[in-house]
TIDRENFI-526489 format. One record per residue: residue in one letter; residue number from 1; x, y, z of N, C-alpha, C, O, CB in turn. Coordinates in steps of 0.2 Angstrom, whole numbers. Glycine has a CB too. Layout:
atom residuo=a num=NUM nxx=X nyy=Y nzz=Z caxx=X cayy=Y cazz=Z cxx=X cyy=Y czz=Z oxx=X oyy=Y ozz=Z cbxx=X cbyy=Y cbzz=Z
...
//
This chain:
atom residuo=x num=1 nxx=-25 nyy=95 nzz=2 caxx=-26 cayy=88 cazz=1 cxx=-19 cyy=85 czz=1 oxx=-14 oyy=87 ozz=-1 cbxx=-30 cbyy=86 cbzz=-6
atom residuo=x num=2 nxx=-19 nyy=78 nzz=5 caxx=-12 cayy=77 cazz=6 cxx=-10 cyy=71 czz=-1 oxx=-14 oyy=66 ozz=-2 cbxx=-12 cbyy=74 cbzz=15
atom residuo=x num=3 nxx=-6 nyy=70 nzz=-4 caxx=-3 cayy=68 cazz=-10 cxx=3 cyy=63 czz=-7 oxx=7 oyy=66 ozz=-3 cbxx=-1 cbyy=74 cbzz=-15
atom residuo=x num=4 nxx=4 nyy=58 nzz=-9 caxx=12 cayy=54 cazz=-9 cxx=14 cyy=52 czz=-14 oxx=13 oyy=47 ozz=-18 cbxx=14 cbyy=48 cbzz=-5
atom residuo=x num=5 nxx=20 nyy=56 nzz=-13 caxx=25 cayy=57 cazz=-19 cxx=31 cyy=50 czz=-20 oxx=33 oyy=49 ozz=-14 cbxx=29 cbyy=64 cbzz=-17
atom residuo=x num=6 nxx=33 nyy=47 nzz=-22 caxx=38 cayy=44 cazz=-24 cxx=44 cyy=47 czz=-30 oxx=41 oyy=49 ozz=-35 cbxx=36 cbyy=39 cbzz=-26
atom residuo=x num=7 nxx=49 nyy=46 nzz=-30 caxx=54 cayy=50 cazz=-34 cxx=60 cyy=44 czz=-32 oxx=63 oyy=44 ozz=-27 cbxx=56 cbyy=59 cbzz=-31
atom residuo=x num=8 nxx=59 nyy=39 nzz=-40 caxx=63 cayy=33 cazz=-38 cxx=71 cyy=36 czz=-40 oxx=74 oyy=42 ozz=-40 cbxx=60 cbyy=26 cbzz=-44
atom residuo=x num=9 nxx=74 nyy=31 nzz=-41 caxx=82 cayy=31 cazz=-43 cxx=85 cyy=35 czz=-41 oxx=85 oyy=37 ozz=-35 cbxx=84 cbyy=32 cbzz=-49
atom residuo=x num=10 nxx=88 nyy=39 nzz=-45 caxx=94 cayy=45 cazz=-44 cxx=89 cyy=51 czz=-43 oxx=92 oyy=56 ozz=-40 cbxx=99 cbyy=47 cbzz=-52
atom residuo=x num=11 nxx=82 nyy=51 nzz=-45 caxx=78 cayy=57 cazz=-45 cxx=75 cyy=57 czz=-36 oxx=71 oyy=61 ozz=-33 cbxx=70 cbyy=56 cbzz=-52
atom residuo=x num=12 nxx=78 nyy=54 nzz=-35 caxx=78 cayy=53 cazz=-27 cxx=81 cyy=60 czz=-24 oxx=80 oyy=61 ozz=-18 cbxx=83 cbyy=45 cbzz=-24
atom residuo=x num=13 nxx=85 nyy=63 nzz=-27 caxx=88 cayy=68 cazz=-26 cxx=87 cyy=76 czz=-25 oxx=89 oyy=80 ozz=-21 cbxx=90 cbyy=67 cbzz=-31
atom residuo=x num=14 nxx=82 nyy=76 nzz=-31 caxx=75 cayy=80 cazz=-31 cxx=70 cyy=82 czz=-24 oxx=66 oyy=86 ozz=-23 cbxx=70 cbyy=76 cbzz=-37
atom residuo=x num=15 nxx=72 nyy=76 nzz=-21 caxx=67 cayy=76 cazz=-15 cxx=67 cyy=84 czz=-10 oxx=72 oyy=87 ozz=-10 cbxx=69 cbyy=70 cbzz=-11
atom residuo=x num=16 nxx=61 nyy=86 nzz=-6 caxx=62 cayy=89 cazz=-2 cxx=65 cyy=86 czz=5 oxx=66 oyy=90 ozz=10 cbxx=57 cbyy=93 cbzz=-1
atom residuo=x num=17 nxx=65 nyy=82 nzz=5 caxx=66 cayy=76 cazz=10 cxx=72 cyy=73 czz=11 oxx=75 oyy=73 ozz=17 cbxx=63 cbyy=72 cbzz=8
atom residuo=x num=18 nxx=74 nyy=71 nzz=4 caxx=82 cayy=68 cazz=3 cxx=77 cyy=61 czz=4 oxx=81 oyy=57 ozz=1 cbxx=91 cbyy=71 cbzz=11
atom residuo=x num=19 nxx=72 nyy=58 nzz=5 caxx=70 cayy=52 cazz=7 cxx=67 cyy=51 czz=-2 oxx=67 oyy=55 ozz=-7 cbxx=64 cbyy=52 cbzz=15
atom residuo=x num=20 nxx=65 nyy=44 nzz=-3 caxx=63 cayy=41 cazz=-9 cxx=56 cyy=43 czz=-10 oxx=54 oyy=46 ozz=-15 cbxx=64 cbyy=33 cbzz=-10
atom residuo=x num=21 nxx=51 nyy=41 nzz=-3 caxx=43 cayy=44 cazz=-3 cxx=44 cyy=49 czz=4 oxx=48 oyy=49 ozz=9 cbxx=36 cbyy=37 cbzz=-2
atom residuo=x num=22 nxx=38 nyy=54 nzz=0 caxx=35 cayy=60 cazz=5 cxx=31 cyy=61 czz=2 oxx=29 oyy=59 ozz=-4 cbxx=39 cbyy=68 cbzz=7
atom residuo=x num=23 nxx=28 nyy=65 nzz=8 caxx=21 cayy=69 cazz=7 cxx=18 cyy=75 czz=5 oxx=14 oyy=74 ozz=9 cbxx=19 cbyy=69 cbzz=10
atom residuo=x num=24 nxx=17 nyy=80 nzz=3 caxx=14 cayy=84 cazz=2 cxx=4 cyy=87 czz=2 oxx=-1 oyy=85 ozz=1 cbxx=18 cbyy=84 cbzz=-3
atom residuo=x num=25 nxx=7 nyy=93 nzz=5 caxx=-2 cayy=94 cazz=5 cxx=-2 cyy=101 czz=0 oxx=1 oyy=107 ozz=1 cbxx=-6 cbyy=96 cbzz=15
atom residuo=x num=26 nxx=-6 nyy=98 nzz=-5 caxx=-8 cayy=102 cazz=-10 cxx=-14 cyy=107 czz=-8 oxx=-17 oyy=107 ozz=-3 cbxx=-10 cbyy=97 cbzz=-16
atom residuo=x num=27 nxx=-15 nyy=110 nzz=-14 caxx=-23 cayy=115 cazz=-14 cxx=-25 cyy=109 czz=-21 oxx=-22 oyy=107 ozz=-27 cbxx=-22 cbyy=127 cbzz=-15
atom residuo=x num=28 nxx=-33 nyy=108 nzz=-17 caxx=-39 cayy=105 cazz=-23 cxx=-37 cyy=107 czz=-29 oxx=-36 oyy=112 ozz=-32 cbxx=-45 cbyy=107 cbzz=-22
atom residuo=x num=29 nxx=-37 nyy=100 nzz=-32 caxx=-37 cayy=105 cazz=-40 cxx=-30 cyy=107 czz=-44 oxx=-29 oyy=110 ozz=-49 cbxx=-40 cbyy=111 cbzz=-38
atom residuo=x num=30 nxx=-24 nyy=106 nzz=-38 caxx=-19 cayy=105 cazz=-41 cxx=-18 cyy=96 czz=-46 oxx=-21 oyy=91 ozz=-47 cbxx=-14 cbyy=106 cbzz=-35
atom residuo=x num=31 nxx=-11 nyy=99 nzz=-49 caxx=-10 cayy=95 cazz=-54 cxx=-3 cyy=93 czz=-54 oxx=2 oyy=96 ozz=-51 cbxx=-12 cbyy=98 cbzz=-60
atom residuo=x num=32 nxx=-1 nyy=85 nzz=-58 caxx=7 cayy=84 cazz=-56 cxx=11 cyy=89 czz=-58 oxx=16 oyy=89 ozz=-54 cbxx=10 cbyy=77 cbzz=-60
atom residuo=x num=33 nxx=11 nyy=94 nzz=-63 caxx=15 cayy=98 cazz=-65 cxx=15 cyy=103 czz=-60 oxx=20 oyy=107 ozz=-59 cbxx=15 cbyy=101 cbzz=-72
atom residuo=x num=34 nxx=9 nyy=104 nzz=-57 caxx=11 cayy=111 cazz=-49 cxx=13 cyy=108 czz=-44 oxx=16 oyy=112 ozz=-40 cbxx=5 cbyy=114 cbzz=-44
atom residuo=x num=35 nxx=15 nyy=100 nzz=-41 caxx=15 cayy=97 cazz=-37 cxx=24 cyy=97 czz=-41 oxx=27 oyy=98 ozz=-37 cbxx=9 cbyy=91 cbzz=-36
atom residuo=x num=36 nxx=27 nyy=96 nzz=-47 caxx=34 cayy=96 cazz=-48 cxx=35 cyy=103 czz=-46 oxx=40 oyy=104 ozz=-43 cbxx=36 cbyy=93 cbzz=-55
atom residuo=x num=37 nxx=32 nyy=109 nzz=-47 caxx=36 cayy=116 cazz=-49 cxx=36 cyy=118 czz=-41 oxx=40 oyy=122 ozz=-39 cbxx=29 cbyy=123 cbzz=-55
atom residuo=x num=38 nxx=31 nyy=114 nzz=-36 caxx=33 cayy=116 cazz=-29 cxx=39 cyy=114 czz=-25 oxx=41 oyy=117 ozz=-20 cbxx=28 cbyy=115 cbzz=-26
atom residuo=x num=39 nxx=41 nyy=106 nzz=-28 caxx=47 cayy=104 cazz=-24 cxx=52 cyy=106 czz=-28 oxx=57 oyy=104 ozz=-25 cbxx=48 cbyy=97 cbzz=-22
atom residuo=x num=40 nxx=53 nyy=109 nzz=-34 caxx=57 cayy=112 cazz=-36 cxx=59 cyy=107 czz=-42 oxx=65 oyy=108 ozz=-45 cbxx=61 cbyy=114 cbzz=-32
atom residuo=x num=41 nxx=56 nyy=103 nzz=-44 caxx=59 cayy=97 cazz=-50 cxx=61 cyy=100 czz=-56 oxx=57 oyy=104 ozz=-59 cbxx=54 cbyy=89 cbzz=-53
atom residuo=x num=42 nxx=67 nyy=98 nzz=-59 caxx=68 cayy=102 cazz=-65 cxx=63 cyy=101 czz=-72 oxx=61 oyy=96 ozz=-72 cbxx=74 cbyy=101 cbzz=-66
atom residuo=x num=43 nxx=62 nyy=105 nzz=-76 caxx=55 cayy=105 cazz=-79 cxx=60 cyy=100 czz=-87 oxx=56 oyy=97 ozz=-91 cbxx=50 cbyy=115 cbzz=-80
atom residuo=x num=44 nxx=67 nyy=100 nzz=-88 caxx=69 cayy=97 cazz=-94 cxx=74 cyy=89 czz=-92 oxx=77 oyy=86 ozz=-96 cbxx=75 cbyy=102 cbzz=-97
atom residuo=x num=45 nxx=71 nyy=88 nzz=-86 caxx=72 cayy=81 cazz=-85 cxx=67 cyy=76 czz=-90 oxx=62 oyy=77 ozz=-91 cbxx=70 cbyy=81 cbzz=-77
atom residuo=x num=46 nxx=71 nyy=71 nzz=-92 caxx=66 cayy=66 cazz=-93 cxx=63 cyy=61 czz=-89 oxx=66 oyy=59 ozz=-84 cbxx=68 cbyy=63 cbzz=-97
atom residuo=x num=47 nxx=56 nyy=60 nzz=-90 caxx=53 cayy=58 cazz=-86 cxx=48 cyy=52 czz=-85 oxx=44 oyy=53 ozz=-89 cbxx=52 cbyy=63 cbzz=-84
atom residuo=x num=48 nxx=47 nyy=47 nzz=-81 caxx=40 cayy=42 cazz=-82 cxx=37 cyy=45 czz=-76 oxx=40 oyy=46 ozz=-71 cbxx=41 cbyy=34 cbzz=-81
atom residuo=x num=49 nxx=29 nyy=47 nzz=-76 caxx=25 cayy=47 cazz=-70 cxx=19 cyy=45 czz=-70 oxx=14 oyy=45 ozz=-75 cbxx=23 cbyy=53 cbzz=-68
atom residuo=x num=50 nxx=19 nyy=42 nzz=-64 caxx=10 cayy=37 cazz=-63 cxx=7 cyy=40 czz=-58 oxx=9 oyy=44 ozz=-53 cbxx=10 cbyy=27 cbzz=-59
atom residuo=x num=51 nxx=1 nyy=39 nzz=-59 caxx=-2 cayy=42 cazz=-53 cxx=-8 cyy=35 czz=-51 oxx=-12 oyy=33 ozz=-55 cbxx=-5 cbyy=50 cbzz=-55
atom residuo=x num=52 nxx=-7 nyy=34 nzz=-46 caxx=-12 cayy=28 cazz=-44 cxx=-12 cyy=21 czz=-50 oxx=-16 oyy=18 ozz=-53 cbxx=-21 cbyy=31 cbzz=-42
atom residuo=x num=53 nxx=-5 nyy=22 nzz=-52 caxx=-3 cayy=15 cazz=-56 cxx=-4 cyy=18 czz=-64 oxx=-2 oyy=15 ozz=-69 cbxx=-9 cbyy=7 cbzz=-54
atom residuo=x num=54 nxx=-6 nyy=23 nzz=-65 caxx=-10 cayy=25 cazz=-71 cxx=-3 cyy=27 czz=-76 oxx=2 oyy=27 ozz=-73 cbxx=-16 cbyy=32 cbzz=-69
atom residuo=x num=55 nxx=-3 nyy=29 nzz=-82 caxx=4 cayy=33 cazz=-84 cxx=-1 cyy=39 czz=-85 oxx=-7 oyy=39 ozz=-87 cbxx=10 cbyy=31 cbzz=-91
atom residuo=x num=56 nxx=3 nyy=46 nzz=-83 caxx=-1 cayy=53 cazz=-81 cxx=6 cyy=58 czz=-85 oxx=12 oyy=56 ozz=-87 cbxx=-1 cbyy=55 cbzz=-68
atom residuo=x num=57 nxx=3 nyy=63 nzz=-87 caxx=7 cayy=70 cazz=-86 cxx=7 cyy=74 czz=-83 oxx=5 oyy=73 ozz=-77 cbxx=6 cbyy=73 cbzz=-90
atom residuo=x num=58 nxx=10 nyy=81 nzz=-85 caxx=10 cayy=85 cazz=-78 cxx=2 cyy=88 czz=-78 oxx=0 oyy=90 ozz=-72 cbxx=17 cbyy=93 cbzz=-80
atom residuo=x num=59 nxx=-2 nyy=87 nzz=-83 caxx=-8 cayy=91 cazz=-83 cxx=-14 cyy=88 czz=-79 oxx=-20 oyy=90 ozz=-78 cbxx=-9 cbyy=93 cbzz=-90
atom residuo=x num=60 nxx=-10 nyy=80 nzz=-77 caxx=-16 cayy=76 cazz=-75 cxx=-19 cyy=79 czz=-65 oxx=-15 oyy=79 ozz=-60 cbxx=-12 cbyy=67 cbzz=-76
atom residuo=x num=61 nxx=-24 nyy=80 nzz=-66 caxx=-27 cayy=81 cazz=-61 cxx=-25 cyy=78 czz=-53 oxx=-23 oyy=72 ozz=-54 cbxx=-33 cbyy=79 cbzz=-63
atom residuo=x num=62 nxx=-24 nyy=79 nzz=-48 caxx=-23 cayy=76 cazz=-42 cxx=-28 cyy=76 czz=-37 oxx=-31 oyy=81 ozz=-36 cbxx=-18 cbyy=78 cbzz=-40
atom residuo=x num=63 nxx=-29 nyy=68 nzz=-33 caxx=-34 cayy=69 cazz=-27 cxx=-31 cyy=66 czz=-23 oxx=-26 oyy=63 ozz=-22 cbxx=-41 cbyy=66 cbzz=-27
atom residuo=x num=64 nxx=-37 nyy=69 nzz=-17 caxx=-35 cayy=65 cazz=-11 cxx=-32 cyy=60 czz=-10 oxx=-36 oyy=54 ozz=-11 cbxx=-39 cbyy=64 cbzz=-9
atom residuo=x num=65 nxx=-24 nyy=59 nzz=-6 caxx=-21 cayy=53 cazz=-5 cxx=-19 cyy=50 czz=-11 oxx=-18 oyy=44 ozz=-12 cbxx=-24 cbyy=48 cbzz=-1
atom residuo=x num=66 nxx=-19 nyy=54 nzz=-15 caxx=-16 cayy=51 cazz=-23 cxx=-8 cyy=48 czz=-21 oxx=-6 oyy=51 ozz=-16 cbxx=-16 cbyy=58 cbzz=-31
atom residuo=x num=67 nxx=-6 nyy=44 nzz=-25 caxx=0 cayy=40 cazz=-26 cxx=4 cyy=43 czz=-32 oxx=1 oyy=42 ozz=-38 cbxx=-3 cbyy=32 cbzz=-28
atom residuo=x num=68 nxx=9 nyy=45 nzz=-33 caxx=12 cayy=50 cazz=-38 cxx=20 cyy=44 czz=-39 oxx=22 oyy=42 ozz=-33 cbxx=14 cbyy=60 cbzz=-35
atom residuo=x num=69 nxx=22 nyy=42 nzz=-44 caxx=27 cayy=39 cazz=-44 cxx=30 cyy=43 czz=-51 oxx=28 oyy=42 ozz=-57 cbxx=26 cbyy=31 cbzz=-42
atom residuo=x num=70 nxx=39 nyy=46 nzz=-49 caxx=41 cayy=51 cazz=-54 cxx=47 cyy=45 czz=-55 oxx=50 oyy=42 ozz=-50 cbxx=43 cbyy=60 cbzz=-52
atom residuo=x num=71 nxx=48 nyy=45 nzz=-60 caxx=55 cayy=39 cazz=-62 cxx=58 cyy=42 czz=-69 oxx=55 oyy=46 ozz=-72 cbxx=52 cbyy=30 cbzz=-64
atom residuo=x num=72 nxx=65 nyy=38 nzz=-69 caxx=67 cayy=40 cazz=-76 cxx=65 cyy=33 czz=-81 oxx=64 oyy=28 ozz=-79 cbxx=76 cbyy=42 cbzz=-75
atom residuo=x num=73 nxx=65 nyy=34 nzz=-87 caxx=62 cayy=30 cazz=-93 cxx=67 cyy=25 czz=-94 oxx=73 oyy=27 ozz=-93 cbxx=60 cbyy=34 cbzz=-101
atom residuo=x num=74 nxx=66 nyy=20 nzz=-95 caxx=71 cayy=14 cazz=-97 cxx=74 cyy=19 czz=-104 oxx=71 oyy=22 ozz=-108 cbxx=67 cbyy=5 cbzz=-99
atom residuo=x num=75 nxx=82 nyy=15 nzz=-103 caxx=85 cayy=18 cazz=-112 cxx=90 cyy=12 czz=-112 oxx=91 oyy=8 ozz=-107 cbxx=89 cbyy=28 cbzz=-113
atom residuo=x num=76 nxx=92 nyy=13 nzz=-117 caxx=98 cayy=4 cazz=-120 cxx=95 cyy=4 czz=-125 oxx=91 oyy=7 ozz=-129 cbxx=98 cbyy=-5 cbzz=-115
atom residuo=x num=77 nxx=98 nyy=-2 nzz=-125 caxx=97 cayy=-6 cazz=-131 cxx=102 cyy=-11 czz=-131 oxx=102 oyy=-15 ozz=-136 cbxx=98 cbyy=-2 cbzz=-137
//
């Protein structure tokens, strides 16, 4: 199943691509934490992820042409 990924900011870095969005084609039934362990994202990064706008974890399910956006968390103050 094909999935698009986004990997904003500095996590732009992480990409297999070097680009901000790409694609990937999953096997059914994968999930965002197989979809990070395949392009290689580090697993102690902190992290925000949506998936079709949603906020998701690594365990959340993935479908067809799903929308994945991996960002870092606002911090300050």
């Amino acid at each position: 199943m094909m999935v698009h990924i986004h990997l904003l900011g500095y996590l732009t870095r992480y990409s297999p691509t070097g680009q901000e969005k790409f694609q990937m084609d999953l096997a059914p039934g994968a999930t965002v934490g197989a979809l990070l362990g395949k392009i290689g994202f580090p697993s102690g990064i902190e992290k925000m992820i949506l998936v079709n706008g949603r906020q998701s974890n690594p365990a959340t399910l993935l479908g067809e042409e799903d929308e994945v956006f991996v960002f870092s968390p606002a911090t300050g103050g």
